[in-house]
N, C-alpha and C positions, 0 to 999 in steps of 0.2 A: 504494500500500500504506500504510495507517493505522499509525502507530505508538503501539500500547497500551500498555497497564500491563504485560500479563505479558512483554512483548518487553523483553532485558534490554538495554539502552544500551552493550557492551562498552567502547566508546571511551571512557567516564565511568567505569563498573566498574572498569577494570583500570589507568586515568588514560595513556591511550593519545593520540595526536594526527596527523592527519592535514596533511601540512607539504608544500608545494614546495619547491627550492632545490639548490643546488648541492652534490655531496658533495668531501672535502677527502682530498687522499694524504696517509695514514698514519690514518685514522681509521678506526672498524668500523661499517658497518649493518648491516640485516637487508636481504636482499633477497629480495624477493617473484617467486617464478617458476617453469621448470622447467629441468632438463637438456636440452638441447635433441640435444644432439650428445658421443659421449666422444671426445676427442680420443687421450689417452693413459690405457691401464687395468693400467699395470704398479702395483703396487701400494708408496705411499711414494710417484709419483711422479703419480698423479693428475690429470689436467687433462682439464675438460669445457668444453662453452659453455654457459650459462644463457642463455635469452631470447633466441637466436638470436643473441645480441650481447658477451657478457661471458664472457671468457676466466676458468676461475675456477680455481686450486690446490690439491688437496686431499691431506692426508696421509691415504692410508685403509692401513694396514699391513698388511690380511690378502686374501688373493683371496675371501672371503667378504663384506668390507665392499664390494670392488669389485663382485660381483655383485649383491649389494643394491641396489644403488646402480643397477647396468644396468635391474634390475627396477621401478625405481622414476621412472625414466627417463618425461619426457611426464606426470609427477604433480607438480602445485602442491605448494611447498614455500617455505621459508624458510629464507635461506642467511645465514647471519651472517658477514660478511667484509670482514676489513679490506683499504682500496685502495691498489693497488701502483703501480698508473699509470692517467690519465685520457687518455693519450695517442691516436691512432684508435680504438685497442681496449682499454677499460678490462679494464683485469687485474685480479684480486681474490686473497685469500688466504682461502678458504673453510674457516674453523675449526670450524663448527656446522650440521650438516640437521637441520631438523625436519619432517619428511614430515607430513599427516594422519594418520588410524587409515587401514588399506585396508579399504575395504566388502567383504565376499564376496557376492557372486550366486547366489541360489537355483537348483539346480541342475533 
């Protein structure tokens, strides 16, 4: 695939950077993924898996935010959260989703 004039360069656009490396406890990323699995959907008390691999905690305080969230389940997202332990299973503190727009399908 050609990269032309009208394709915009997001990664330059928005001064974005694509990095390897190790992440550090107590700092926050974005992490790129989905819900894989809810573990616990009392609400306040929130904990799913992301990536088949990352225990993540979430305050969601309404059985509304909880259902959302089931519905949105298996949809690429971006999860901002800071790390609790790198331990076997990184734990996170997921403070931010930011889902896509949802496409609708012509009926």
């Amino acid at each position: 695939m050609e990269n032309n004039e009208k394709t915009p360069n997001l990664l330059e656009e928005y001064g974005l950077e694509v990095t390897a490396g190790e992440v550090e406890e107590g700092k926050t990323y974005p992490i790129f993924g989905m819900v894989t699995k809810i573990l616990n959907d009392i609400p306040g008390e929130v904990e799913v898996e992301l990536n088949f691999s990352i225990i993540a905690k979430m305050n969601l305080p309404t059985p509304a935010k909880v259902e959302l969230l089931k519905k949105r389940a298996f949809e690429p997202g971006i999860f901002l959260s800071k790390i609790l332990t790198k331990s076997d299973t990184m734990i996170v503190d997921c403070q931010t989703v930011i889902f896509g727009k949802q496409l609708t399908k012509p009926v």
